[in-house]
py3Dmol code that shows the C-alpha trace and the ligand (Angstrom):
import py3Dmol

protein = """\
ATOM      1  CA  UNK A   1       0.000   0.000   0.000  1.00  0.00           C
ATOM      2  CA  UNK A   2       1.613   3.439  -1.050  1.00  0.00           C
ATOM      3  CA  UNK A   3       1.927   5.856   1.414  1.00  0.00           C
ATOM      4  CA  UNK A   4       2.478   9.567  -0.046  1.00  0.00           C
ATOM      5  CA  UNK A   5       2.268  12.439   1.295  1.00  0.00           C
ATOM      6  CA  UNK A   6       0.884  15.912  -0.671  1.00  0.00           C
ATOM      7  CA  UNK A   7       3.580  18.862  -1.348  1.00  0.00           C
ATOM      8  CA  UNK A   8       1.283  20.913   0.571  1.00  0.00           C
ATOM      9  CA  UNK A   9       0.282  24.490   0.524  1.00  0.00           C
ATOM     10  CA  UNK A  10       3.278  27.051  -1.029  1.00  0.00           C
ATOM     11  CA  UNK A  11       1.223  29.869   0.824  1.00  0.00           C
ATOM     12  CA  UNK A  12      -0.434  32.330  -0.962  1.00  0.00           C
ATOM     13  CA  UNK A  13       1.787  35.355  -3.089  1.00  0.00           C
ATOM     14  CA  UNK A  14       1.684  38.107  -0.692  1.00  0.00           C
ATOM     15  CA  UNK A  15      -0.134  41.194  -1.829  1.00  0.00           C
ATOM     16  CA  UNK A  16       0.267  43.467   0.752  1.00  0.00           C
ATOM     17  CA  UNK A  17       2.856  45.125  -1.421  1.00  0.00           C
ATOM     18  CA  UNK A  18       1.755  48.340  -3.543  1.00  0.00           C
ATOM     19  CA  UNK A  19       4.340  47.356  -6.270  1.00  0.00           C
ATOM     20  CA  UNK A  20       3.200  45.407  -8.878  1.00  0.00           C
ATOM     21  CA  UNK A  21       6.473  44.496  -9.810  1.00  0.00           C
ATOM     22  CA  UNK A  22       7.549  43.017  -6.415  1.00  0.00           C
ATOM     23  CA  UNK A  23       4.286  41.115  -7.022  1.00  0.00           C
ATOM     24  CA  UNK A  24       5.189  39.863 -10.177  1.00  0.00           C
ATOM     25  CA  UNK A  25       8.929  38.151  -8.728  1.00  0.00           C
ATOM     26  CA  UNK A  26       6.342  37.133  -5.647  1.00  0.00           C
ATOM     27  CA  UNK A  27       5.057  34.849  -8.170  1.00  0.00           C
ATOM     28  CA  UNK A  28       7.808  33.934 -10.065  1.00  0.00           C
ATOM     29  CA  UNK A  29       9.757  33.229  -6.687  1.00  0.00           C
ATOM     30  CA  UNK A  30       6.605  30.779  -5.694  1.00  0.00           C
ATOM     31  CA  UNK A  31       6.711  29.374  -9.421  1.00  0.00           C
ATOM     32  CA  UNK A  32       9.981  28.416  -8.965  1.00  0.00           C
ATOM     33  CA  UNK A  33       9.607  27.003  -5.666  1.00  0.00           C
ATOM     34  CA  UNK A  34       7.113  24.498  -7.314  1.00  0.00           C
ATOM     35  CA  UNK A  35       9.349  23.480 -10.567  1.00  0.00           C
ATOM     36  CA  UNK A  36      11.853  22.607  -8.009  1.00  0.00           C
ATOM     37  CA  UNK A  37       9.486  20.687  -5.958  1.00  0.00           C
ATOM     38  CA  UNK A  38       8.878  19.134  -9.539  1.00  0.00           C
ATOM     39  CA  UNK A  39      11.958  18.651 -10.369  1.00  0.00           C
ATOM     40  CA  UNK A  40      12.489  16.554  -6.696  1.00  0.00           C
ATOM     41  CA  UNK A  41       9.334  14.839  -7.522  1.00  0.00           C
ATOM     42  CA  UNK A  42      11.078  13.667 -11.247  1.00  0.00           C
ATOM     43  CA  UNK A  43      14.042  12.662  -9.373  1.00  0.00           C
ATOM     44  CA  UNK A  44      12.722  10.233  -6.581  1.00  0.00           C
ATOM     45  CA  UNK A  45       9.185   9.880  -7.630  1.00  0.00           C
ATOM     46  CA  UNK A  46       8.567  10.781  -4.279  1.00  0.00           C
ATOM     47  CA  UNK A  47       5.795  13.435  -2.645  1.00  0.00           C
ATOM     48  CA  UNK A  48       7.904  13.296   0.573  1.00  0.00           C
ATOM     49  CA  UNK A  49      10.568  14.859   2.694  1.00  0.00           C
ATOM     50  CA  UNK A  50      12.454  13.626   5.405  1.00  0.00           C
ATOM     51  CA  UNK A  51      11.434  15.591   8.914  1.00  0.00           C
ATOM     52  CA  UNK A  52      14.154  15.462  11.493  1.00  0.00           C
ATOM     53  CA  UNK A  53      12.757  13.447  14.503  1.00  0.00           C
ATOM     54  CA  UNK A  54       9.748  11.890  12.249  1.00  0.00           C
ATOM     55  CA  UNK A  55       9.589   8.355  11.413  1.00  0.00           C
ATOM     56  CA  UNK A  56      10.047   7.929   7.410  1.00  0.00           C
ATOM     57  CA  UNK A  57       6.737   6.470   5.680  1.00  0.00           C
ATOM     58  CA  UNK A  58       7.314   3.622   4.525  1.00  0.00           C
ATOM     59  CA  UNK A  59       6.462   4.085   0.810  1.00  0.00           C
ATOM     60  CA  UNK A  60       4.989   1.269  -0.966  1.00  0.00           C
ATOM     61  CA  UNK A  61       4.611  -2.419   1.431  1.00  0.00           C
ATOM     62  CA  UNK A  62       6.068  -4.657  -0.571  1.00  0.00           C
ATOM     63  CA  UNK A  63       3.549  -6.399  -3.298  1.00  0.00           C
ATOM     64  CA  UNK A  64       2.876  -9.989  -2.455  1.00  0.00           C
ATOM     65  CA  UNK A  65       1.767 -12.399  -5.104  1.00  0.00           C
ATOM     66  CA  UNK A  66      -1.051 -10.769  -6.924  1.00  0.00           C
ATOM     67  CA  UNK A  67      -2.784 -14.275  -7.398  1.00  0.00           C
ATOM     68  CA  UNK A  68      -4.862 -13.906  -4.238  1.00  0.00           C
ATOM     69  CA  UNK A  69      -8.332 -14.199  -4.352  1.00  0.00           C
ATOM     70  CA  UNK A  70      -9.859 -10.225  -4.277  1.00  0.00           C
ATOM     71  CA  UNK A  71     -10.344  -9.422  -0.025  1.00  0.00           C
ATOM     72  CA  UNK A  72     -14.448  -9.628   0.403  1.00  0.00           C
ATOM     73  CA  UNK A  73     -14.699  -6.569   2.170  1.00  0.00           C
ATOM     74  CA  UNK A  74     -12.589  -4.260  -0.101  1.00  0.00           C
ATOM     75  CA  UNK A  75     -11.555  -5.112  -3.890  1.00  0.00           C
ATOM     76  CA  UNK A  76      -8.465  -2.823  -3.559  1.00  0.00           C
ATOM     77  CA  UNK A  77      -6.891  -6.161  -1.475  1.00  0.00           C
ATOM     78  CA  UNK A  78      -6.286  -9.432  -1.695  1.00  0.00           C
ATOM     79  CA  UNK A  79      -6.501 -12.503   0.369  1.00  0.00           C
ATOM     80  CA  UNK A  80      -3.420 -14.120   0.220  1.00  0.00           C
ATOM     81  CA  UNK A  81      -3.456 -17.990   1.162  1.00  0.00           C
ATOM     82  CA  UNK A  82      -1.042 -18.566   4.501  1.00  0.00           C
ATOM     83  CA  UNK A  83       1.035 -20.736   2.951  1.00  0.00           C
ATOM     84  CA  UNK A  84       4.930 -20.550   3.982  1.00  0.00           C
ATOM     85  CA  UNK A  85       4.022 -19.204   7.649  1.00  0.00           C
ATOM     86  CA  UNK A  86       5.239 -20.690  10.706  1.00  0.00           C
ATOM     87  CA  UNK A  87       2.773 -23.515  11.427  1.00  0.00           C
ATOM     88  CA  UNK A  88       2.163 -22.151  14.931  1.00  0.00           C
ATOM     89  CA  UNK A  89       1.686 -18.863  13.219  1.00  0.00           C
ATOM     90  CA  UNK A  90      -0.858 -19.894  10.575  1.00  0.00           C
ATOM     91  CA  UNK A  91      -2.760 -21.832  13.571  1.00  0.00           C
ATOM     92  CA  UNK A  92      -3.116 -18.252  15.550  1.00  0.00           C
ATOM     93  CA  UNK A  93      -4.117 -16.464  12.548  1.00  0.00           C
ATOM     94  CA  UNK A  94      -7.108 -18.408  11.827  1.00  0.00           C
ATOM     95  CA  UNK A  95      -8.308 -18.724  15.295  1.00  0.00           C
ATOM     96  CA  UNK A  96      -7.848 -14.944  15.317  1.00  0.00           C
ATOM     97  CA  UNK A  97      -9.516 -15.084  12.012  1.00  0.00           C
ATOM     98  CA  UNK A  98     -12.316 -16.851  13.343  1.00  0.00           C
ATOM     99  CA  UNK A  99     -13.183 -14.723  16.395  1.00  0.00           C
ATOM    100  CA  UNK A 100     -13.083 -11.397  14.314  1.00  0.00           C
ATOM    101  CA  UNK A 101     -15.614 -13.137  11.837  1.00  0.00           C
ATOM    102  CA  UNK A 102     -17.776 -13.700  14.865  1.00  0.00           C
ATOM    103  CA  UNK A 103     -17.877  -9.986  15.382  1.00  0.00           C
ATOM    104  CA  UNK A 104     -18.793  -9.250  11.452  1.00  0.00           C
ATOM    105  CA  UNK A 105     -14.677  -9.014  11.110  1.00  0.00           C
ATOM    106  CA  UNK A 106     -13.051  -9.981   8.023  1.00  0.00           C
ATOM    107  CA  UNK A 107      -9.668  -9.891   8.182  1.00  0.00           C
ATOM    108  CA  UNK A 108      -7.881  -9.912   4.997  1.00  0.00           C
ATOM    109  CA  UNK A 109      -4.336 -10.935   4.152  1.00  0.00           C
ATOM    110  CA  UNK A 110      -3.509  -8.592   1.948  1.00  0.00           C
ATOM    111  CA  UNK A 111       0.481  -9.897   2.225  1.00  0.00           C
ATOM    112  CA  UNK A 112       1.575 -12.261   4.408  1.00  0.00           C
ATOM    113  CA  UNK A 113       4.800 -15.014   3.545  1.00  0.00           C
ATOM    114  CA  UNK A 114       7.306 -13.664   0.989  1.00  0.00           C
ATOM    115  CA  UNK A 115      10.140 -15.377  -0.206  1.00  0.00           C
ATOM    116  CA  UNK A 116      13.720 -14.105   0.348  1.00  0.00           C
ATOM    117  CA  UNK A 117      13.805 -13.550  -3.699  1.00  0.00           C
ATOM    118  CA  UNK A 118      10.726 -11.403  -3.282  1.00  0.00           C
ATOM    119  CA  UNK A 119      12.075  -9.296  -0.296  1.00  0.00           C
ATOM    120  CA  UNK A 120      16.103  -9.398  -2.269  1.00  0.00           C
ATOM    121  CA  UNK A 121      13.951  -7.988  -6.125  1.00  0.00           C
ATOM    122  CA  UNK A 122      12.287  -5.248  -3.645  1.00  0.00           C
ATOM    123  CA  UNK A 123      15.371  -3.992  -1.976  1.00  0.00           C
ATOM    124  CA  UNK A 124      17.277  -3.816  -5.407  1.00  0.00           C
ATOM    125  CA  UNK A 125      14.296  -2.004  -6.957  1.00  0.00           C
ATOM    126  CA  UNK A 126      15.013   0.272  -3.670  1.00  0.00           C
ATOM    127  CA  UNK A 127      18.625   0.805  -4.392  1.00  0.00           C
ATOM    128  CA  UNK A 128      17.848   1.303  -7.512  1.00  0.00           C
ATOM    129  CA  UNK A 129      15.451   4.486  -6.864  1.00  0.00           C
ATOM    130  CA  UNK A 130      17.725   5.683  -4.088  1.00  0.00           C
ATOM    131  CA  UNK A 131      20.727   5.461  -5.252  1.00  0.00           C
ATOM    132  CA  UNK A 132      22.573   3.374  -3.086  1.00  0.00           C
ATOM    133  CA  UNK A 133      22.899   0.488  -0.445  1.00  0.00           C
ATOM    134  CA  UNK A 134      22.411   3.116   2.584  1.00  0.00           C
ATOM    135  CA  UNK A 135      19.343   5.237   1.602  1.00  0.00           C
ATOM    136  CA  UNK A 136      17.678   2.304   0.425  1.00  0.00           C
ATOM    137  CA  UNK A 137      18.220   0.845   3.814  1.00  0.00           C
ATOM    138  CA  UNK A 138      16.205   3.794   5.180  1.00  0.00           C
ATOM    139  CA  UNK A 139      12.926   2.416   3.072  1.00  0.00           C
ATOM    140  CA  UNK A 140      13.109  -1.075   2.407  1.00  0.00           C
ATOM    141  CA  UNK A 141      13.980  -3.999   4.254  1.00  0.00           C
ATOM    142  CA  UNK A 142      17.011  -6.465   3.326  1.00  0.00           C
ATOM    143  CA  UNK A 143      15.646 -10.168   3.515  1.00  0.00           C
ATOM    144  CA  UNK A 144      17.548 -11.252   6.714  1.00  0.00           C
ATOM    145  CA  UNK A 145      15.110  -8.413   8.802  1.00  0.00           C
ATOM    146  CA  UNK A 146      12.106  -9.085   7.272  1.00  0.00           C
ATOM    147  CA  UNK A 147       9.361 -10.371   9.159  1.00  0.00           C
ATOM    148  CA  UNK A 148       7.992 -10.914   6.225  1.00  0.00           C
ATOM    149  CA  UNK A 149      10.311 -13.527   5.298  1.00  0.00           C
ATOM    150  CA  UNK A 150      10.204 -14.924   8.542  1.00  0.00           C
ATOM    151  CA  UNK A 151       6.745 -15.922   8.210  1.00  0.00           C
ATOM    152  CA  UNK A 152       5.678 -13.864  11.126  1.00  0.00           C
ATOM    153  CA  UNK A 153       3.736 -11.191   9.727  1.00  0.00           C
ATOM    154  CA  UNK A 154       0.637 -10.282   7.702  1.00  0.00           C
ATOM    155  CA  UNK A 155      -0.527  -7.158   6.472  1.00  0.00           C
ATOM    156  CA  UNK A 156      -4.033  -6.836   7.429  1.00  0.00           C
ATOM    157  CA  UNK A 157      -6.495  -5.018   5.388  1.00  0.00           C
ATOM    158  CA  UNK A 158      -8.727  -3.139   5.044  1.00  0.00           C
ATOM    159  CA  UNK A 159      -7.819  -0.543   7.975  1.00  0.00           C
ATOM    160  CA  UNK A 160     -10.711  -0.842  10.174  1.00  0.00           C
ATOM    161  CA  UNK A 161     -10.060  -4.438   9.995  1.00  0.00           C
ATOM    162  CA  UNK A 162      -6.613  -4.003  11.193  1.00  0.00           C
ATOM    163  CA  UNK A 163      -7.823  -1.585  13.403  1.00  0.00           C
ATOM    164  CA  UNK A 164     -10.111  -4.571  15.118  1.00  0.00           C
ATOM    165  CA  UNK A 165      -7.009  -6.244  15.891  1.00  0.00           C
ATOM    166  CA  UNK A 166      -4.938  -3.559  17.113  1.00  0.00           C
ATOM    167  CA  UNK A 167      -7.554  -3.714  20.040  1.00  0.00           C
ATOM    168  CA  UNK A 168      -8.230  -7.209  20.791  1.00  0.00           C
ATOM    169  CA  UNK A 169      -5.074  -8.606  18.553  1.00  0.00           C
ATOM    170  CA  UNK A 170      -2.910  -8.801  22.035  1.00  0.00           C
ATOM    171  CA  UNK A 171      -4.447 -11.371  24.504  1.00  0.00           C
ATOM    172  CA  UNK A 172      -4.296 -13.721  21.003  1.00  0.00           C
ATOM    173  CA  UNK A 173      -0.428 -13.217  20.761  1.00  0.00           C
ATOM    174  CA  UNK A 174      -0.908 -10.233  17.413  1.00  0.00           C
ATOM    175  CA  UNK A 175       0.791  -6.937  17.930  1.00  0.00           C
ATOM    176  CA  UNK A 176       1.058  -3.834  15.776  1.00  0.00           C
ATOM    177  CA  UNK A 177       5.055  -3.129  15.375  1.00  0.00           C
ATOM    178  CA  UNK A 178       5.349  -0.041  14.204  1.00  0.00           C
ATOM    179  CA  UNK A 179       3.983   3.671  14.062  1.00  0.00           C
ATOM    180  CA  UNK A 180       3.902   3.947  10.283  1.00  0.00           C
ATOM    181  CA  UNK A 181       2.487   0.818   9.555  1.00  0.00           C
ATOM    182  CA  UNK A 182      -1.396   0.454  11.170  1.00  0.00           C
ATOM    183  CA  UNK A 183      -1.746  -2.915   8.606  1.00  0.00           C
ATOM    184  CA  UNK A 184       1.823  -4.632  10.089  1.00  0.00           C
ATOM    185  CA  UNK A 185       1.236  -7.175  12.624  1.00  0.00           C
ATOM    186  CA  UNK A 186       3.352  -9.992  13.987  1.00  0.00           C
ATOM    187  CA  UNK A 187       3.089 -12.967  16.049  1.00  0.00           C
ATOM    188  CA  UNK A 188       4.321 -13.781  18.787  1.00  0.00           C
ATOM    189  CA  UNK A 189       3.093 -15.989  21.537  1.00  0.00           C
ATOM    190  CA  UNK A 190       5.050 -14.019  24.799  1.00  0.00           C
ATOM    191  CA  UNK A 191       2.719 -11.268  23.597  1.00  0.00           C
ATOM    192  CA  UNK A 192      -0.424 -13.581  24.925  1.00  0.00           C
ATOM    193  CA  UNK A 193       1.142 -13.033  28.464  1.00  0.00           C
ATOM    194  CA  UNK A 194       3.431 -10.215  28.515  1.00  0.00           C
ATOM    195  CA  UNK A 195       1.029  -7.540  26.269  1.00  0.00           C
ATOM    196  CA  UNK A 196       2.109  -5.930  23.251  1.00  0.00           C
ATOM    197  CA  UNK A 197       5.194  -3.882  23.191  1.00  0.00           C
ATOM    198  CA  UNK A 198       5.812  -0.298  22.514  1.00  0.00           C
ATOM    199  CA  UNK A 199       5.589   0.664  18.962  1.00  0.00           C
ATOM    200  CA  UNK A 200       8.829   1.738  17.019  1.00  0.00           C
ATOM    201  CA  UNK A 201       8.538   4.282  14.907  1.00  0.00           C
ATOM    202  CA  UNK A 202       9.318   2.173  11.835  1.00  0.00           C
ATOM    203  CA  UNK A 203      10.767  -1.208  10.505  1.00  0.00           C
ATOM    204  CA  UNK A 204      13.498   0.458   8.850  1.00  0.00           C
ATOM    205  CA  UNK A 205      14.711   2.487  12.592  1.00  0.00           C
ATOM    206  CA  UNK A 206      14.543   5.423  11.219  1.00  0.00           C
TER     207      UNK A 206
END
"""
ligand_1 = """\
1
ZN
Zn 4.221 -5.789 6.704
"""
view = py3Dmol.view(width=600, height=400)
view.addModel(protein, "pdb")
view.setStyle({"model": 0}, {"cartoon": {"style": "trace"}})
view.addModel(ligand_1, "xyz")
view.setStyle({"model": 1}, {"stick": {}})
view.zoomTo()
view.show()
């Protein structure tokens, strides 16, 4: 799921002053401030700028296969089989499953189990767009940290679904990880007993 973020408002031209002509840089100046903004845009094909102290968005989750059956709650998603997972992790997503259903709950898997090939053609496509090993570090994950490949965590969609088990997700051993990610959940079954822990602000630590 893509994350962007809008250039936001360039403010309006002042007009306070009585010269036309200082109006006419004004706008100029403000044009030129958005053919850079274009320019940054053509460069990264991204909408976003790093804020010191912010978490970075995690851009686009990484696409799982597309030959899931369509999520029946929200066509934008699919409903990835579980195959791949950790046994013990498939089992406590369907019971999960189940008890959401019996409160008009459908949770979807929109991606779940990805192979280390899968995670390894993402982060290239990464370093690719970024430029190098580093930056790409800052919005993709390398195989050997991916939860993903681990067969520990599913993407839950749609939101208010993954909202459901952000709130009862705990008790049944599924925590939310991270602050920019509301669909990223992972198993684990200390979290049954010891409650979910604090969220980091991203997968990536930055
Ligand atoms: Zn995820």
């Amino acid at each position: 799921m893509a994350v962007r973020r809008g250039l936001g408002s360039f403010g309006v031209v002042p007009t306070t002053s009585t010269s036309s002509r200082r109006t006419v840089i004004s706008v100029f100046a403000a044009l030129g401030l958005v053919v850079a903004a274009m320019v940054t845009l053509g460069a990264t094909g991204l909408a976003v700028k790093p804020v010191n102290g912010q978490a970075l968005a995690v851009l686009e989750e990484v696409p799982g296969p597309e030959s899931g059956p369509t999520c029946a709650v929200d066509k934008r998603y699919v409903d990835e089989d579980t195959f791949g997972m950790r046994p013990d992790v498939i089992e406590a997503w369907n019971a999960m499953r189940a008890k959401a259903k019996a409160q008009n709950i459908t949770l979807c898997v929109n991606d779940g189990k990805r192979s280390r090939g899968q995670q390894q053609r993402e982060f290239d496509k990464a370093v690719e767009r970024f430029g190098s090993v580093e930056q790409a570090k800052k919005w993709a994950l390398q195989p050997e940290t991916s939860m993903h490949v681990k067969g520990i965590a599913v993407d839950i969609q749609p939101l208010n679904s993954a909202s459901w088990v952000d709130k009862h997700g705990g008790p049944l051993g599924w925590c939310r990880r991270y602050d920019n990610e509301k669909w990223h959940f992972e198993y684990d079954p200390a979290y049954k007993t010891a409650g979910c822990p604090a969220l980091l602000p991203s997968a990536t630590g930055n």
